[in-house]
FIMAR-568469 format. One line per field, with one value per residue (C-alpha): residue in three letters; x, y, z. Coordinates in nm, 4 decimals, m for minus. Layout:
% residues N
residu	c(ALA_...) $
u	c(X_...) $
v	c(Y_...) $
w	c(Z_...) $
This chain:
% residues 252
residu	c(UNK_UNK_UNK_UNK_UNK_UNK_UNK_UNK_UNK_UNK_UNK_UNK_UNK_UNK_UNK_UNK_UNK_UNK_UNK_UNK_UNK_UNK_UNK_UNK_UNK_UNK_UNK_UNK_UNK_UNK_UNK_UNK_UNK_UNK_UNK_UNK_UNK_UNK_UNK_UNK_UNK_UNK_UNK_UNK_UNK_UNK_UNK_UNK_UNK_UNK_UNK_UNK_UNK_UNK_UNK_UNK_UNK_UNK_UNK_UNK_UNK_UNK_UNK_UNK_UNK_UNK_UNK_UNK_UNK_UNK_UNK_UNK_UNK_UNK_UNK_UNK_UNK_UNK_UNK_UNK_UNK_UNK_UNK_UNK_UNK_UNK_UNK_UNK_UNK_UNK_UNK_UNK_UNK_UNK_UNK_UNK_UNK_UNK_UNK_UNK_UNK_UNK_UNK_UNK_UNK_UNK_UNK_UNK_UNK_UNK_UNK_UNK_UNK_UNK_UNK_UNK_UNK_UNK_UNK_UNK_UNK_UNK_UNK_UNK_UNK_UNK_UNK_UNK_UNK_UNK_UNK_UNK_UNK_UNK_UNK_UNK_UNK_UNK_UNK_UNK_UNK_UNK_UNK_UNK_UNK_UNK_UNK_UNK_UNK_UNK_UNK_UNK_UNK_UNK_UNK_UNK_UNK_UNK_UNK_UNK_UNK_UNK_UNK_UNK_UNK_UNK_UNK_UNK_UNK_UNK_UNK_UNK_UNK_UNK_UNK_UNK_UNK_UNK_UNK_UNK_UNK_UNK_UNK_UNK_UNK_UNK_UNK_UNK_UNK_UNK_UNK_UNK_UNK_UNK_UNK_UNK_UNK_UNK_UNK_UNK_UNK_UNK_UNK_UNK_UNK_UNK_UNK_UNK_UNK_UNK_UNK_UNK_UNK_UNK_UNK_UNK_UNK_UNK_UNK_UNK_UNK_UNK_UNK_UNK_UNK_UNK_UNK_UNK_UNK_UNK_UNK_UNK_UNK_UNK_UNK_UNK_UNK_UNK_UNK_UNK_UNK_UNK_UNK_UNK_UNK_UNK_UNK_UNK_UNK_UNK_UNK_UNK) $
u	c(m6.8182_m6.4856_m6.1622_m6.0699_m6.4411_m6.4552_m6.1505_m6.2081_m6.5767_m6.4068_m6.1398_m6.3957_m6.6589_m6.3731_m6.2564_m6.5748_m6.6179_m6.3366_m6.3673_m6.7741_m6.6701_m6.4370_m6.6189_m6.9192_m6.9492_m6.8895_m7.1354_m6.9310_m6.7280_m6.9371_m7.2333_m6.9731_m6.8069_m7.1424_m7.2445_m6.9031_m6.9772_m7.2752_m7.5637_m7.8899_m7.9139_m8.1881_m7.9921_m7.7329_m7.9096_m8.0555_m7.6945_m7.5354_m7.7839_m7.7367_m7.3196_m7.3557_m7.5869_m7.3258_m7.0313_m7.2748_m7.3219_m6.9506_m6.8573_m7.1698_m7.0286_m6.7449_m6.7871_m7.0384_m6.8144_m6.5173_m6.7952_m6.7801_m7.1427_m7.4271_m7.6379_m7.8658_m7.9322_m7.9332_m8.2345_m8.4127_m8.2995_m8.3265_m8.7094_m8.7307_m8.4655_m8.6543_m8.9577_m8.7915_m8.6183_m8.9717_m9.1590_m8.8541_m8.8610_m9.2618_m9.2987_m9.3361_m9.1904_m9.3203_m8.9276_m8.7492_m8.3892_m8.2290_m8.3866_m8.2754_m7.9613_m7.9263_m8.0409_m7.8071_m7.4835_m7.5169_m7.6064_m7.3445_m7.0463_m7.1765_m7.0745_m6.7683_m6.6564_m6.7970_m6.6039_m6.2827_m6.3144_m6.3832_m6.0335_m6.1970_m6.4897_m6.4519_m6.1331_m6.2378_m6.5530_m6.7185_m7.0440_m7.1967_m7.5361_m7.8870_m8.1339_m8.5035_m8.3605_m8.0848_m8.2992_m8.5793_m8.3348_m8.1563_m8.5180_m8.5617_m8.1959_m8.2974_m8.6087_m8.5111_m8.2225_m8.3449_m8.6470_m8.3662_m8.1495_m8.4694_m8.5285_m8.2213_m7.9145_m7.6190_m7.4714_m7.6641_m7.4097_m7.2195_m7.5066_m7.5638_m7.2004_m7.1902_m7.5239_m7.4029_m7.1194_m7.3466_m7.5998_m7.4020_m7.0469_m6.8955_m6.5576_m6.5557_m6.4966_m6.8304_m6.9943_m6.9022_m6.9908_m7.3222_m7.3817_m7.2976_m7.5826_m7.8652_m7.7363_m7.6988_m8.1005_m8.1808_m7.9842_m8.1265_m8.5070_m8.4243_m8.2573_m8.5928_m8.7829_m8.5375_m8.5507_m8.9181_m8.9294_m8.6822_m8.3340_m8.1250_m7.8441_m7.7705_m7.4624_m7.3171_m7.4547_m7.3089_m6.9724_m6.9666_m7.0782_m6.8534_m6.5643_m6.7667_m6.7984_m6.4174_m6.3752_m6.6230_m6.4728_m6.1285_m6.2129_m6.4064_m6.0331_m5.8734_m6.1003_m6.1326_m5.7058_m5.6712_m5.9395_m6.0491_m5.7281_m5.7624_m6.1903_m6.1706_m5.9905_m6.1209_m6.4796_m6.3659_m6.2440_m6.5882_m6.7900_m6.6455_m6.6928_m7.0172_m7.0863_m6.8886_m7.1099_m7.3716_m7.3237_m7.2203_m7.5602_m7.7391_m7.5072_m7.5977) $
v	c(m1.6040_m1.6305_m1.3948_m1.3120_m1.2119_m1.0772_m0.8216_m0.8231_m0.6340_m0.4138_m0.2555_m0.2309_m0.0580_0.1987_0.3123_0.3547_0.5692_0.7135_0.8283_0.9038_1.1534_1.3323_1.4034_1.1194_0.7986_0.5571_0.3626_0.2805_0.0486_m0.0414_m0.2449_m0.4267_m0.5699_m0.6717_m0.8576_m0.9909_m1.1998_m1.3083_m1.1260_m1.0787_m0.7276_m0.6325_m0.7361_m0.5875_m0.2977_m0.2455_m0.3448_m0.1243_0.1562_0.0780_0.0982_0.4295_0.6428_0.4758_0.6126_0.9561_1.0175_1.0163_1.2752_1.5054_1.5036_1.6165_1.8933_1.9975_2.0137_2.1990_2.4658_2.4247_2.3634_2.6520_2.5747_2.8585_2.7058_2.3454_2.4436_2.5098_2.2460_1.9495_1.9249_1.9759_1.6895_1.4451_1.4404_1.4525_1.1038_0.9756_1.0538_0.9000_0.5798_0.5344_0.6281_0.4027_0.5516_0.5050_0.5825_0.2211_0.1898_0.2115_0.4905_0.6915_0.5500_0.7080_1.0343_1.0774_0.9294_1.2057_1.4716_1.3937_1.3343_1.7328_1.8049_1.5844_1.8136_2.1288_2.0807_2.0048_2.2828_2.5137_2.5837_2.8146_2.6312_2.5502_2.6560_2.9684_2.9911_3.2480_3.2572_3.6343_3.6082_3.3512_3.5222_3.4558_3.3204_3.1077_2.9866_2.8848_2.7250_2.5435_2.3980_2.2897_2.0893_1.9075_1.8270_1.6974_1.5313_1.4044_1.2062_1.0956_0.9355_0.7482_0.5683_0.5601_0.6987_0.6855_1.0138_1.2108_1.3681_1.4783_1.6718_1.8061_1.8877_2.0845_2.2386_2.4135_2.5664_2.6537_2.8187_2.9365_2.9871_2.7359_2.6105_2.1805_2.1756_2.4007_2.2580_1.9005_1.9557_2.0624_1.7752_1.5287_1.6753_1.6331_1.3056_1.1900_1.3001_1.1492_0.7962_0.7378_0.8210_0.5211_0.2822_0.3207_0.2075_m0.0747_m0.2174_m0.1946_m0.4130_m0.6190_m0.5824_m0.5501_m0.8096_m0.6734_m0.9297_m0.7699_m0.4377_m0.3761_m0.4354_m0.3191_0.0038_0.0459_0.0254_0.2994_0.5467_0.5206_0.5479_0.8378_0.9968_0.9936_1.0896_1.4209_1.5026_1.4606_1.6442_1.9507_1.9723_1.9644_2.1602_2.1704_2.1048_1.7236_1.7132_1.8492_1.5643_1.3064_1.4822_1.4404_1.0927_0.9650_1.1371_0.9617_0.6543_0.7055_0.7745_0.4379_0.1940_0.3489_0.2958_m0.1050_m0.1366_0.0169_m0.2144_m0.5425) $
w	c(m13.6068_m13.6400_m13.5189_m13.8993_m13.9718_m13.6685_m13.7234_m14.0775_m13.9744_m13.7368_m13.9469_m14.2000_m13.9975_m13.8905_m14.2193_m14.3371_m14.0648_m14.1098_m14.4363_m14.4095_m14.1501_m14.3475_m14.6797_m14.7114_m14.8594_m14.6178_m14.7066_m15.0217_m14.8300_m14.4878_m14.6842_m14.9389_m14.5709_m14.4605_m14.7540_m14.8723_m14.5008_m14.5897_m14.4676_m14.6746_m14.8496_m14.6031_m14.3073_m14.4321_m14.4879_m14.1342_m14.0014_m14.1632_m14.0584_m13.7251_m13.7637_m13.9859_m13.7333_m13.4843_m13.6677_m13.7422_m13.3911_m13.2820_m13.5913_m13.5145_m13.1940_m13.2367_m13.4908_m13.2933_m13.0135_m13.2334_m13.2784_m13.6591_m13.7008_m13.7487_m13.4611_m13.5871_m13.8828_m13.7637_m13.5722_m13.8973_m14.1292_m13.9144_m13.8766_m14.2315_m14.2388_m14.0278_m14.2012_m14.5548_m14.4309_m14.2518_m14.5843_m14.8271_m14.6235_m14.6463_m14.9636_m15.2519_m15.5443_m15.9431_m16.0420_m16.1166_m15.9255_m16.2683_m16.4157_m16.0587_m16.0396_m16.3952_m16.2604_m15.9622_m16.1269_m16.3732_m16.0715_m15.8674_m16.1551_m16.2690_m15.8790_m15.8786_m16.2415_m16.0903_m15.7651_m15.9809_m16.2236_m15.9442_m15.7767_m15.5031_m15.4082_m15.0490_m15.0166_m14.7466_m14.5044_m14.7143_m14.4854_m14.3857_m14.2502_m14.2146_m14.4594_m14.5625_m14.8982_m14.7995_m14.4740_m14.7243_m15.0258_m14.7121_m14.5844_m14.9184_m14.9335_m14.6241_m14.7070_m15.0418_m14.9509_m14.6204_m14.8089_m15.0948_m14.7769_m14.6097_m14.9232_m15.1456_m14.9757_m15.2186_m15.2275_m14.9982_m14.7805_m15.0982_m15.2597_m14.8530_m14.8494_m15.2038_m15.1521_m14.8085_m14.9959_m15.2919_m15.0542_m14.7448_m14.8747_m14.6274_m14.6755_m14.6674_m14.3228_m14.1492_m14.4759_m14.3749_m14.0060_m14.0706_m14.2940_m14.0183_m13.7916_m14.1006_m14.1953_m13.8026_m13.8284_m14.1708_m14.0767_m13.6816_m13.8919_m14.0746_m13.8592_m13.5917_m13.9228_m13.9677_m13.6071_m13.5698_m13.9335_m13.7512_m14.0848_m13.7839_m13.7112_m13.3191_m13.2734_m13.5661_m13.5148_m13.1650_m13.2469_m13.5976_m13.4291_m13.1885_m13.4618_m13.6214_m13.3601_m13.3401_m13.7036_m13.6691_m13.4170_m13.5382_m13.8316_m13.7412_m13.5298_m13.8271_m14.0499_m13.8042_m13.7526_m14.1209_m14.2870_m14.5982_m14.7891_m14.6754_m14.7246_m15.0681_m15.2363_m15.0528_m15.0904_m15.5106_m15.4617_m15.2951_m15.5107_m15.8313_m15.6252_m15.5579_m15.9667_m16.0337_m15.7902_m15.9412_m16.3205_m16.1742_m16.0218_m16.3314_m16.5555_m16.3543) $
């Protein structure tokens, strides 16, 4: 390998970090580094698993550690979480890629719109209390979403994102946090799938990683000092982007 691909993987990996730390989508730029060097889509695939949960872990940290996340609730949406990602990555779904990239380009442009439209949403931390109902509708997001991350992915911390405000009236920030800590769940589900199948590149992992944790890390400092007046935009920006690689994919 040389030095350019070398620091061409590390920047990479750390503003994908970055950016996935702040309002999702990382993965928007992380696997296009990974393949535009070469490595086979499943490869790249475990890879970049093993570099996202990376930069995950360091963000989750963190938040958790600013005391913006819901540990009360985390304690009953993770489970549901995990298994939602174990399922999604086992199961073998009838849907064709097109037909579901179809699906969640037009889901996620209605929250991209929604969010726009919506000049309050997010803006305050409107949360009051842990209900039956919102418990139960929140069990239900992480199953869902966790079983849509273990074997799709795009997108997934943006609907997790929206849905917490939906549900819990969290501004971006606590709604972003707590996203971080069912994604960190949903992505190390999959990776341990990936390494037993063997998709994982480790002398481009370990490094990639370690530029992710930074990116990760940095990110969730700059996330927490700002708030949600710098989530909300980018959380717009990645969303659209999100729509746009989809309708490419669907296209091609």
């Amino acid at each position: 390998m040389s030095i350019l691909i070398f620091i061409f993987l590390c920047v990479g990996g750390f503003i994908a970090a970055f950016v996935d730390s702040i309002a999702g989508g990382g993965g928007l730029i992380s696997m296009p580094v990974l393949m535009i060097v070469g490595l086979p889509a499943h490869l790249a695939l475990g890879t970049n698993k093993f570099g996202g949960a990376s930069g995950c872990l360091m963000s989750t940290y963190k938040y958790v550690k600013s005391g913006k996340t819901n540990n009360d609730l985390l304690k009953k949406l993770v489970p549901f979480s995990f298994l939602g990602s174990v399922l999604g990555v086992k199961c073998v779904l009838s849907i064709s890629e097109n037909i579901l990239n179809i699906l969640v380009f037009v889901m996620i442009l209605g929250v991209a719109i929604y969010t726009f439209t919506s000049k309050g949403l997010g803006d305050e931390n409107r949360f009051e209390e842990l209900n039956q109902k919102n418990i139960r509708l929140g069990m239900i997001l992480a199953f869902g979403l966790g079983f849509y991350d273990g074997f799709f992915g795009p997108g997934a911390g943006t609907f997790l994102t929206f849905g917490l405000i939906k549900i819990y009236g969290f501004d971006f920030l606590h709604a972003s946090a707590n996203t971080k800590v069912l994604n960190l769940t949903s992505n190390l589900t999959a990776l341990v799938l990936f390494m037993i199948s063997g998709q994982v590149l480790y002398q481009v992992a370990i490094f990639y990683g370690i530029s992710m944790m930074i990116g990760g890390y940095i990110g969730a400092k700059v996330a927490i000092k700002k708030g949600s007046s710098l989530i909300k935009p980018i959380f717009l920006v990645m969303a659209i982007g999100v729509a746009a690689k989809l309708v490419y994919q669907t296209i091609l």
